[in-house]
Phi, psi and omega in degrees: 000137201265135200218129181264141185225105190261116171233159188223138175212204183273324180256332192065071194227315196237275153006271199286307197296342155293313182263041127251010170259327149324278211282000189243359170236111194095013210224161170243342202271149171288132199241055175267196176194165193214173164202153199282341199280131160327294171305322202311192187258336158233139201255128186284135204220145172317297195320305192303338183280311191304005258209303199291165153244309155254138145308078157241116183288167188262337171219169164314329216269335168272343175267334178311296169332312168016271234267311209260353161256005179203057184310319141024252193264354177244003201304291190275026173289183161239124161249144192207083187298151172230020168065016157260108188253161205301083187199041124278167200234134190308122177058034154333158178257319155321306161310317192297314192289326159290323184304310192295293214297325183279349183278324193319300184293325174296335178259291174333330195285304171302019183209015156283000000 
C-alpha cells in the first residue's frame, strides 16, 4: 500500500532527512521531512501534515508542536513518535538502524 511519510525533528539536517533519505529510495511510498525550527531546512507547514498519512516525529517535544500549531490538520492523523534523540550524525549507521526498527512495525501494520 503506497503511503505519503512525513518525518520531522528541528532542523531537518540530521533525523528526519536520514529518514527520508531511507525511505525515498527502495520504497514504494512518497517520502518527505521537515523541521519544526524557524531555520529548519524545510520549515513544517500545513500542507505538509494535510500532505501525510503517517507522521513521524523524532521526539514528544515535536508531536507536541504538532498537535498545538496545527490543531487542525493533525486532529485525525497518525502521529507515531519515534524516540529519537538528537545526538546523532546525518546517515549514521546507528541512526539508519533506529530509524527502520521504530518505523517496521507501523509500515508493516499498513501492508496487512
Amino acid at each position: 500500500m503506497h503511503m505519503n511519510l512525513l518525518f520531522i525533528c528541528r532542523h531537518n539536517v540530521t533525523r528526519s532527512l536520514t529518514a527520508e533519505t531511507i525511505y525515498t529510495s527502495g520504497t514504494h511510498h512518497s517520502v518527505k521531512s521537515a523541521g519544526t525550527s524557524t531555520y529548519a531546512r524545510v520549515k513544517l507547514t500545513s500542507e505538509l501534515i494535510n500532505w501525510a498519512d503517517i507522521i513521524f516525529p523524532m521526539e514528544m517535544k515535536h508531536e507536541e508542536f504538532i498537535r498545538k500549531k496545527f490543531p487542525d490538520e493533525s486532529a485525525k492523523k497518525r502521529i507515531i513518535c519515534l524516540d529519537i534523540p538528537d545526538n546523532y550524525y546525518y546517515m549514521e549507521p546507528a541512526l539508519v538502524d533506529l530509524i527502520k526498527v521504530r518505523t517496521a512495525q507501523s509500515l508493516e501494520e499498513d501492508q496487512l
